[in-house]
C-alpha positions as CSV (number, residue, x, y, z in Angstrom):
1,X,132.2,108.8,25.2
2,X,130.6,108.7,21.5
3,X,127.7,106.7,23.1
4,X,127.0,109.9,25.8
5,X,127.2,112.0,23.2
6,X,124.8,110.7,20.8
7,X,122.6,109.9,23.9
8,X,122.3,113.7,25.1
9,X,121.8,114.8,21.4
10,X,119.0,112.1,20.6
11,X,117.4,113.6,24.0
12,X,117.8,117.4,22.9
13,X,116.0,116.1,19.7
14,X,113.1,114.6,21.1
15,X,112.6,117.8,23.8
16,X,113.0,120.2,21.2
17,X,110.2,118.1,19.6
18,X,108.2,118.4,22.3
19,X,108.6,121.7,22.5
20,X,107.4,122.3,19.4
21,X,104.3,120.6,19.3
22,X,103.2,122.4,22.0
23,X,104.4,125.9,20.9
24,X,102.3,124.2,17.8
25,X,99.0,123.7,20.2
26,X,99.5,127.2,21.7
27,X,99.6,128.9,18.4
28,X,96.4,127.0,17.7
29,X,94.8,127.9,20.4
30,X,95.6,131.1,20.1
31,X,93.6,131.4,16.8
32,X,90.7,130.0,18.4
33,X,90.7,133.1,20.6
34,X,91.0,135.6,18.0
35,X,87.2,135.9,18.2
36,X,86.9,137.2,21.8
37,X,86.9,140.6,20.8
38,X,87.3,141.9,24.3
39,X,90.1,144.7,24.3
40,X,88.1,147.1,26.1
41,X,85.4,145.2,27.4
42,X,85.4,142.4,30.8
43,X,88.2,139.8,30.1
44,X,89.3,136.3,30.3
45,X,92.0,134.6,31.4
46,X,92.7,131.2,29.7
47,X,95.0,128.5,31.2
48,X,95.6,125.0,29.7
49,X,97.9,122.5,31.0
50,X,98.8,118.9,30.5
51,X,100.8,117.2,33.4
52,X,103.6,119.7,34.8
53,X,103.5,121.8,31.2
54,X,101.2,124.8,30.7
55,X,100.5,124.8,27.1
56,X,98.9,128.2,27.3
57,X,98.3,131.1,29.5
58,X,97.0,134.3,28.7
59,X,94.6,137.3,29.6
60,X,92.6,139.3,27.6
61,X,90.3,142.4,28.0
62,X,90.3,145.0,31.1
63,X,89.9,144.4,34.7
64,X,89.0,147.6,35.8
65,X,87.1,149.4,32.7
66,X,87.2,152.7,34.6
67,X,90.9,152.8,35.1
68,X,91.6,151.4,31.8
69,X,93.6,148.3,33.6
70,X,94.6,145.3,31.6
71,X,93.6,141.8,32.6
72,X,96.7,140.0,34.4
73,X,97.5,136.5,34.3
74,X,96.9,135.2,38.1
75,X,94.2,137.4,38.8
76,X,92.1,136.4,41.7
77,X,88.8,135.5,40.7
78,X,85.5,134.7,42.0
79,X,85.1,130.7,41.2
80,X,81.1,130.8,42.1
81,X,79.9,127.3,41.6
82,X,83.0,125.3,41.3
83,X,83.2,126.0,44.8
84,X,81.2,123.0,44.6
85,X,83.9,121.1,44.2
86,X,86.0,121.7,47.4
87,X,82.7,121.4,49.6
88,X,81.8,118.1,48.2
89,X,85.2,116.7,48.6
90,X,84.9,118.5,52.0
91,X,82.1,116.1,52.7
92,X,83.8,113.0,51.6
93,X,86.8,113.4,53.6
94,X,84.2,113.8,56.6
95,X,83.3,110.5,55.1
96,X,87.0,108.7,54.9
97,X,87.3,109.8,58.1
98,X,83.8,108.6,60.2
99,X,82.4,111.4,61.2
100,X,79.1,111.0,58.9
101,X,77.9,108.5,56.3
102,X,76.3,109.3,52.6
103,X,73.7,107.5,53.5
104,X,73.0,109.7,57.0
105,X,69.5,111.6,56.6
106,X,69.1,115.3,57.0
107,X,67.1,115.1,60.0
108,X,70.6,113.9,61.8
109,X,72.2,117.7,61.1
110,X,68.9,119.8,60.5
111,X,66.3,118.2,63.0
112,X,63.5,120.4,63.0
113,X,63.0,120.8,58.8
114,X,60.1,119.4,57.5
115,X,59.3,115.5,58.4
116,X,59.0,115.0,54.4
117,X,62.7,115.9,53.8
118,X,63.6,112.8,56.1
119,X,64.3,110.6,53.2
120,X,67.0,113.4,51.6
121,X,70.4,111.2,52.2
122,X,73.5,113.4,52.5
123,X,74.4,111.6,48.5
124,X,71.3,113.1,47.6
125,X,72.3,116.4,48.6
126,X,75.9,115.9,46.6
127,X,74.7,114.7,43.6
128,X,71.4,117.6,43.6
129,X,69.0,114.5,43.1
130,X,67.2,115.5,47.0
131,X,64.3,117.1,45.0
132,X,65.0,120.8,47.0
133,X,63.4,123.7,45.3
134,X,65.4,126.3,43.2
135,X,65.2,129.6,44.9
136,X,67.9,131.3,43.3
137,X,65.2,133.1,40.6
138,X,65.0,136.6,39.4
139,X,63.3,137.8,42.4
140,X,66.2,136.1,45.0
141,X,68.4,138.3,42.6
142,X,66.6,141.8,42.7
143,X,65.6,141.5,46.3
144,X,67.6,138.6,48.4
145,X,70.7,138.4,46.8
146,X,72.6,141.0,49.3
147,X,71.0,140.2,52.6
148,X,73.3,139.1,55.4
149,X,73.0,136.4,57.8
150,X,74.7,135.0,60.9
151,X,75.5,130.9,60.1
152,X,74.4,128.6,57.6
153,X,71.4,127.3,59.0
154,X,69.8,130.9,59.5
155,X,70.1,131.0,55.4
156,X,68.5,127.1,55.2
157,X,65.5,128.3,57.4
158,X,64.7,131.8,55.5
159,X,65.0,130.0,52.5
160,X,64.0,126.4,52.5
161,X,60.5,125.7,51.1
162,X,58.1,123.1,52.8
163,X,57.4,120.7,50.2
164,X,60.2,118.9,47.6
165,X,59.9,119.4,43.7
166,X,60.0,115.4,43.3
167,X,61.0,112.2,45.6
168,X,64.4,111.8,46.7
169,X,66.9,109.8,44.1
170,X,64.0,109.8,41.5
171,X,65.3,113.0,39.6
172,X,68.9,115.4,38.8
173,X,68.0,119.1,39.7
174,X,70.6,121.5,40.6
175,X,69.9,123.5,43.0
176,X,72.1,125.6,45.4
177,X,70.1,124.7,48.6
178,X,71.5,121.3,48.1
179,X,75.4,122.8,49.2
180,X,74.3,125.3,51.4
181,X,73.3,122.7,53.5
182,X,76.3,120.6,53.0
183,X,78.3,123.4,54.3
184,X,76.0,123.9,57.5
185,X,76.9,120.1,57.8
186,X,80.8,120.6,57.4
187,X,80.1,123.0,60.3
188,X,78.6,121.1,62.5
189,X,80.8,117.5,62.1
190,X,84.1,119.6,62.1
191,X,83.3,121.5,64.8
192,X,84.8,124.2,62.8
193,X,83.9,127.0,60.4
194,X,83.3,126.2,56.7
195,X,86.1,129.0,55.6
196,X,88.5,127.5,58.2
197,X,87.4,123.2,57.6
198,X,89.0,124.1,53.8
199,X,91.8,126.4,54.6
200,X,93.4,123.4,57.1
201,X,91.9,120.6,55.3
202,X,92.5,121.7,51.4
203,X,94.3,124.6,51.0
204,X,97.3,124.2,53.1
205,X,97.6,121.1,52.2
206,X,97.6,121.7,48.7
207,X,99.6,125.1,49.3
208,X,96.7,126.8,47.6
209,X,97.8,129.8,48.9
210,X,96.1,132.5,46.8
211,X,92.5,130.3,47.6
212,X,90.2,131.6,50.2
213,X,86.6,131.9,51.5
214,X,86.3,136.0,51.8
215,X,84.2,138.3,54.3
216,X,81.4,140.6,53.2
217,X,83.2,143.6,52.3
218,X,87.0,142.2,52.7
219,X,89.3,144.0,50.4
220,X,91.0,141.6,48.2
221,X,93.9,142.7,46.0
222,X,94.8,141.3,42.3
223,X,90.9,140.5,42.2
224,X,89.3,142.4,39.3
225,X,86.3,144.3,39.1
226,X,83.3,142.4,38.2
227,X,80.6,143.5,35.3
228,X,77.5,142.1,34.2
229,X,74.9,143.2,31.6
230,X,72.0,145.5,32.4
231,X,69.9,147.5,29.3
232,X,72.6,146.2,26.9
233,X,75.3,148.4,28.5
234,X,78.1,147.1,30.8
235,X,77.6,148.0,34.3
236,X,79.1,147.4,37.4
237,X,77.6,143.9,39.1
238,X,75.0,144.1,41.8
239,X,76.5,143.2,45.2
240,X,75.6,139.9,47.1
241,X,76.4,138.5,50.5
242,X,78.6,135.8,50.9
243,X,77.3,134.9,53.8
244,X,74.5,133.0,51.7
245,X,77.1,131.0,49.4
246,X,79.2,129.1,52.2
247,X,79.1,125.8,50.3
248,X,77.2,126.8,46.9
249,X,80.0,129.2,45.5
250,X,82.0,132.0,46.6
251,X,85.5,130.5,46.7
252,X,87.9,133.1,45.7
253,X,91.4,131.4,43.4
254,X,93.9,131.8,40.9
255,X,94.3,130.0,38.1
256,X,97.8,128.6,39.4
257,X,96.2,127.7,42.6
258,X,93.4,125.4,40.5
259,X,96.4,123.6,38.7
260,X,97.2,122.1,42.5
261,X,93.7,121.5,42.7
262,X,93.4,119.0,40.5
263,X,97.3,118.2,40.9
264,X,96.0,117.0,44.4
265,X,93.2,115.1,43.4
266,X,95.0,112.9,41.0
267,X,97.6,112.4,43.2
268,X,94.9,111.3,45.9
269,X,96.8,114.0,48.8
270,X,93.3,115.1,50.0
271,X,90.7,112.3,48.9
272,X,91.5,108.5,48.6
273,X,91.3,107.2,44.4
274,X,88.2,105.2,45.4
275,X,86.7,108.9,46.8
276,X,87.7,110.8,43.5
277,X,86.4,107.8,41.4
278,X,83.2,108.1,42.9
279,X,83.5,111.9,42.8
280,X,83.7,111.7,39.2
281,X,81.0,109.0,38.3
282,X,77.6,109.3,37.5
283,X,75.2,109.7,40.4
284,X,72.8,105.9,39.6
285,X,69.0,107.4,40.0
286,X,65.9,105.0,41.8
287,X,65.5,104.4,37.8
288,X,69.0,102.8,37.3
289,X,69.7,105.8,34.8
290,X,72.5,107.6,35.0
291,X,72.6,111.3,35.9
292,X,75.4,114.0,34.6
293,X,77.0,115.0,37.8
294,X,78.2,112.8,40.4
295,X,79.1,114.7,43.6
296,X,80.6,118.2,43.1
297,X,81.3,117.6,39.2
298,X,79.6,116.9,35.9
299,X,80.8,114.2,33.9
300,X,80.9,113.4,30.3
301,X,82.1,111.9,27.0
302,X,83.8,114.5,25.2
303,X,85.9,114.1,21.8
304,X,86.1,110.3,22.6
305,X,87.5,111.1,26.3
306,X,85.5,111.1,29.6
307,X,85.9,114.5,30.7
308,X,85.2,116.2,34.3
309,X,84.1,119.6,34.3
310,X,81.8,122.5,36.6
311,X,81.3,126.4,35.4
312,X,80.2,129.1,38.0
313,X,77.7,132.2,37.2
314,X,77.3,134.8,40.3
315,X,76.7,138.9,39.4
316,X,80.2,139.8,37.9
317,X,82.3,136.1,37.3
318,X,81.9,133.6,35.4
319,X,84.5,130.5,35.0
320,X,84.7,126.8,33.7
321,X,87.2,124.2,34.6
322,X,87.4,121.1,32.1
323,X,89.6,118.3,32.7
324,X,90.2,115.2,30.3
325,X,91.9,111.9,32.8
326,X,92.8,109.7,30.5
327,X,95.4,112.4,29.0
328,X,95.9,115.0,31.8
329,X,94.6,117.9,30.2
330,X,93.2,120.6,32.5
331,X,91.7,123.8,31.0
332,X,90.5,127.1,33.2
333,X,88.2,130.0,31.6
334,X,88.0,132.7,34.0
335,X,86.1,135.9,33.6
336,X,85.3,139.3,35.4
337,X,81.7,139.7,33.4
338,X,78.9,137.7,33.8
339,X,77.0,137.6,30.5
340,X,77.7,134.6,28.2
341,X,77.1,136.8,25.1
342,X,80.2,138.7,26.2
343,X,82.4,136.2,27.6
344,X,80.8,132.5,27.3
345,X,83.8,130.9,29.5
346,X,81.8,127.4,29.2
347,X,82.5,127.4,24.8
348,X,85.5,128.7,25.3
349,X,86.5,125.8,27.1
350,X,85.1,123.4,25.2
351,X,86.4,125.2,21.5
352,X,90.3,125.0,23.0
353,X,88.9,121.1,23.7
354,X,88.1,121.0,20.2
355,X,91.9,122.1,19.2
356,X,93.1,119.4,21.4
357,X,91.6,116.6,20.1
358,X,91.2,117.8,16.5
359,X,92.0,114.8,15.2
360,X,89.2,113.2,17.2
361,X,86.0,114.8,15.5
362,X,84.1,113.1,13.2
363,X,83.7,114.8,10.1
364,X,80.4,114.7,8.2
365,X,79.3,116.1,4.5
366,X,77.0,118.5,4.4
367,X,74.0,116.7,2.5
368,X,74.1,114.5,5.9
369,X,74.0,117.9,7.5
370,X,71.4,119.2,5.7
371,X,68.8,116.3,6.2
372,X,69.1,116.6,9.5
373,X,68.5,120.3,9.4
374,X,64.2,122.1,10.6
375,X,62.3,122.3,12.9
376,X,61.1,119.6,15.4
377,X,57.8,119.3,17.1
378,X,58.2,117.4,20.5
379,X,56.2,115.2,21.9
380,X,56.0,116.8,25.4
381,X,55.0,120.6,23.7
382,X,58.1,122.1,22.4
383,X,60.2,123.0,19.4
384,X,63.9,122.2,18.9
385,X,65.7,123.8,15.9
386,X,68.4,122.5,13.8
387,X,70.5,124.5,11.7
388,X,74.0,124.4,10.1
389,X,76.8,127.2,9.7
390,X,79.2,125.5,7.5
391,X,80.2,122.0,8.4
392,X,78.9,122.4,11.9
393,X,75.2,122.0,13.4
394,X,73.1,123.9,16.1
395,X,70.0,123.2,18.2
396,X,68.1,126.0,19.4
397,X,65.3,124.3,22.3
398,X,62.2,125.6,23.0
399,X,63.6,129.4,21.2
400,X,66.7,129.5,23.3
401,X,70.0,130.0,22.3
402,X,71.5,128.1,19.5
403,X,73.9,125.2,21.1
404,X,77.1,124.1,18.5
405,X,76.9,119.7,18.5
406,X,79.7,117.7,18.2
407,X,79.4,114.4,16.3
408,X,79.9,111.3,17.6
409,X,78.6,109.4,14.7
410,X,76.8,110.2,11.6
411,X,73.9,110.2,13.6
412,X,74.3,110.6,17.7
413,X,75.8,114.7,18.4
414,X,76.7,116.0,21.8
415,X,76.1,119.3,22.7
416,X,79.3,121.1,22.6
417,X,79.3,122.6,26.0
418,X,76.4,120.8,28.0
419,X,76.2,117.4,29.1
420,X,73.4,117.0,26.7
421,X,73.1,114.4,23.4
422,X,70.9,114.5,20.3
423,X,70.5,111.7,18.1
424,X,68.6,111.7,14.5
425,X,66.9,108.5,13.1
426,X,66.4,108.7,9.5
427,X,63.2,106.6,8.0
428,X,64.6,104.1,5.8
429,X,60.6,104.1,4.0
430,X,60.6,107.9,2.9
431,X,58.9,108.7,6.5
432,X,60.1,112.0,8.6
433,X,63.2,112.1,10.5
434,X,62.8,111.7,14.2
435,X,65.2,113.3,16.9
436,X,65.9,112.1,20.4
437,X,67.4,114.2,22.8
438,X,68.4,113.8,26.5
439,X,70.2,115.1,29.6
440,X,70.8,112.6,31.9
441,X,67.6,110.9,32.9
442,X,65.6,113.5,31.2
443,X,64.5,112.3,27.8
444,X,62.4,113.8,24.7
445,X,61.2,112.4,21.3
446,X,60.2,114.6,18.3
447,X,59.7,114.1,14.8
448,X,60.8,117.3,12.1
449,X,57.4,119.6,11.2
């Protein structure tokens, strides 16, 4: 009897422990978001969870400014591009299953495009290496953005351009046109439509059941109102047709429902392990070098962990999802404005990353800091700035906005919140320092002015 005894008190102990260190990480985190500043602005709604515990979950800000409403945990938001995700494992379950190959050309689904987009391979597509033009500019916004369309494959041929950006494999540029297309093929393998192919083949399964592909127009409760940015003030976000995103974005979710997301992945209930691994590796270019993204999700080393990760932008939402394998952390930012210098749901992310692993960052002094620190002229035409704020260092490229780096090592920095790395070579005979930055295959040397 003694034995029990001291068995059930030994186990109280060590789940009161537990407990504590992650009431200990939630009160951590919590500081971290003291800076949002967002009480009657747009909010956020911040999740974090490691295996069945959520560590934190919390909204911030308004979700209707006009009614005064409070942000609510669960909202329904608008996931834009991380509906990338559930079409590309859309695709490889097509895959697991037969029905097409990664290897099939676009002229099998889309036979009457262009004779020079033969060589696009469905991969190609996944991993936006098929050198498709960008349309998605300023001038798609102002003046293409809302216009409605029948089926997939009326948007491909209104906006499909007749020549590629760059050979097939050769290159990593997103582009949305790559996952429109993918949808259009979902379409036409299935035999069913794309909103339907993930509600029976995803959702359910996953009893996503707040998760959806909506209709132009479809009234959708618990979903807040969406704000962007126009003449400094905070407006109400332009409309846009769904009808142009089936594939590319528009998936509408909770953050609850993206828990059993990547619940289901892990636990392989809608994608094999050898799927998901390939899922979450880096796409191999013609080169041999290794891209960002693999198919439907970047991928990078983080804080000493590989970490999986997409964000979403569309007029009104913004979110990030960030997930760390090796320890089961998951972390969703989800926002009702679409303006990073409001809400930036990609650092957010990233700083409650930096809470996690704490103990993981490499701490340098600030003399290295500062000899690192100017301006550096690049060898293909462009400046990149260094600067420091404390113990921490920025690059600003080409007079953009200033990205926070993480060290690695006293002299190899990640950006923060971008798949991106910077690394400094001092001159050992008195010469100028040199910087090296990359993203993916994309590479640039410069040496400090």
């Amino acid at each position: 009897m003694r034995q029990i005894l001291w068995a059930l008190l030994f186990s109280l102990i060590i789940t009161s422990c537990g407990k504590d260190r992650e009431i200990s990480l939630g009160d951590k985190i919590d500081r971290q978001l003291q800076v949002l500043n967002v009480n009657d602005k747009p909010g956020v709604e911040v999740f974090v969870k490691r295996d069945t515990s959520i560590i934190y979950h919390k909204a911030f800000g308004k979700s209707n400014l006009q009614t005064n409403e409070n942000l609510e945990i669960n909202s329904v938001f608008n996931l834009a591009s991380i509906s990338k995700e559930f079409t590309a494992v859309s695709i490889l379950q097509l895959v697991e299953q037969k029905k097409l190959n990664l290897t099939d050309s676009l002229h099998l689904f889309l036979p009457d495009i262009p004779s020079q987009y033969k060589f696009i391979t469905v991969e190609n597509l996944l991993s936006h290496t098929s050198g498709i033009k960008r349309y998605t500019d300023m001038s798609w916004a102002e003046n293409e953005a809302d216009r409605k369309f029948e089926r997939s494959s009326d948007v491909i041929k209104y906006f499909l351009t007749d020549s590629l950006d760059f050979k097939p494999s050769t290159r990593h540029a997103y582009a949305n046109m790559n996952y429109i297309i993918l949808g259009h093929i979902i379409e036409k393998v299935s035999h069913m439509s794309y909103q339907d192919y993930l509600k029976q083949n995803i959702f359910d399964p996953l009893e996503m059941n707040q998760t959806f592909f909506p209709k132009d127009g479809q009234s959708i409760p618990n979903k807040p109102v969406g704000y962007e940015i126009k003449e400094e003030s905070i407006v109400l976000a332009r409309p846009y047709s769904y009808t142009q995103s089936k594939g590319p974005g528009s998936i509408h979710t909770t953050a609850n429902d993206m828990a059993r997301w990547y619940k289901g992945l892990i636990s392989h209930k809608v994608i094999s392990k050898e799927s998901l691994d390939r899922a979450w590796s880096s796409y191999i270019l013609s080169s041999g070098e290794k891209s960002n993204y693999g198919f439907g999700f970047y991928n990078d080393e983080k804080f000493g962990q590989t970490s999986i990760f997409h964000n979403g932008f569309i007029f009104g939402f913004s979110s990030s999802d960030l997930y760390f394998p090796k320890d089961d952390y998951l972390i969703l930012v989800l926002s009702n404005i679409s303006d990073i210098n409001t809400i930036n749901t990609n650092k957010i992310a990233f700083d409650i990353a930096s809470v996690i692993y704490e103990n993981a960052t490499v701490q340098l002094d600030v003399e290295l800091l500062d000899s690192y620190v100017g301006t550096y002229k690049m060898v293909e035409g462009f400046k990149a700035k260094v600067s420091r704020e404390g113990l921490k260092l920025f690059i600003s490229v080409d007079g953009g906005p200033a990205d926070e780096l993480s060290a690695n090592t006293k002299t190899k920095f990640r950006v923060k919140d971008f798949p991106a790395k910077v690394e400094f070579n001092p001159s050992n005979d008195g010469g100028k320092m040199k910087i090296f930055l990359s993203n993916g295959s994309d590479q640039f040397h410069g040496v400090k002015e």
